[in-house]
C-alpha positions in Angstrom: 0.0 0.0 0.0 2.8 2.3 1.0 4.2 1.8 -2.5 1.2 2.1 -4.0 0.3 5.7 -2.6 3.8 6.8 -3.9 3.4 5.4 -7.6 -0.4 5.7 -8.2 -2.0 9.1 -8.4 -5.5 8.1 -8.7 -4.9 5.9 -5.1 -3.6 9.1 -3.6 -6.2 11.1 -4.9 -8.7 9.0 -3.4 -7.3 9.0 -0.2 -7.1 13.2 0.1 -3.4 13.0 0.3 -0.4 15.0 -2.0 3.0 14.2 -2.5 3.9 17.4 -1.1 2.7 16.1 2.6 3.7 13.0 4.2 2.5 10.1 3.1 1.9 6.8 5.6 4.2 4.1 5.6 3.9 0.4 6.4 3.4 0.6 9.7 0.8 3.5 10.1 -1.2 1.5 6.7 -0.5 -2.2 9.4 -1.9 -0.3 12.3 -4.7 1.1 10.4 -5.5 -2.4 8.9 -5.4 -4.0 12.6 -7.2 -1.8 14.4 -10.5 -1.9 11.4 -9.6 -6.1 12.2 -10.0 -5.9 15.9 -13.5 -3.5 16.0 -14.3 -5.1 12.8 -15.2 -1.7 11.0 -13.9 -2.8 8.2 -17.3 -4.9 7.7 -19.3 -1.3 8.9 -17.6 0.5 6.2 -17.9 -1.9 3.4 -21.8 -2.3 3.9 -22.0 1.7 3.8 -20.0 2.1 0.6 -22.1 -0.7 -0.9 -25.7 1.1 0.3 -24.0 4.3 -1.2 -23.1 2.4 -4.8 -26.5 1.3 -4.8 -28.0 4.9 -3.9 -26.3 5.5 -6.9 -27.2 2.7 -8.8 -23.8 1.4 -9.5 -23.3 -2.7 -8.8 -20.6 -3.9 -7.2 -19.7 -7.2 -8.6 -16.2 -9.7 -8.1 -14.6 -6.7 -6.9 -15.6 -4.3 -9.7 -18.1 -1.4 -9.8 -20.4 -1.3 -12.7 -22.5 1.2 -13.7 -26.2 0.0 -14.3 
């Protein structure tokens, strides 16, 4: 992921950050991904983004958003 932010615009786009500002490395993107495991928001967060998609009428489907 850490790589990913640095290389991919479009990734850091999405996540509000600029190459100009600090960026988080592995351990702040580990510790992000443990503590969603632990209170298991991850699940919370992925059932609101797929009520918004459908609000919208996009699909989500094998990992892919299509439009309707």
């Amino acid at each position: 992921m850490e790589d990913a932010l640095y290389e991919i615009q479009s990734m850091r786009r999405f996540a509000g950050l600029r190459m100009s500002g600090s960026l988080p490395d592995e351990t702040a993107v580990l510790n992000c991904r443990h503590f969603l495991g632990r209170h298991e928001a991850g699940r919370c967060l992925f059932e609101g983004i797929q009520l918004h998609l459908e609000s919208q009428g996009l699909k989500r489907q094998e990992g892919s958003i299509l439009v309707r």
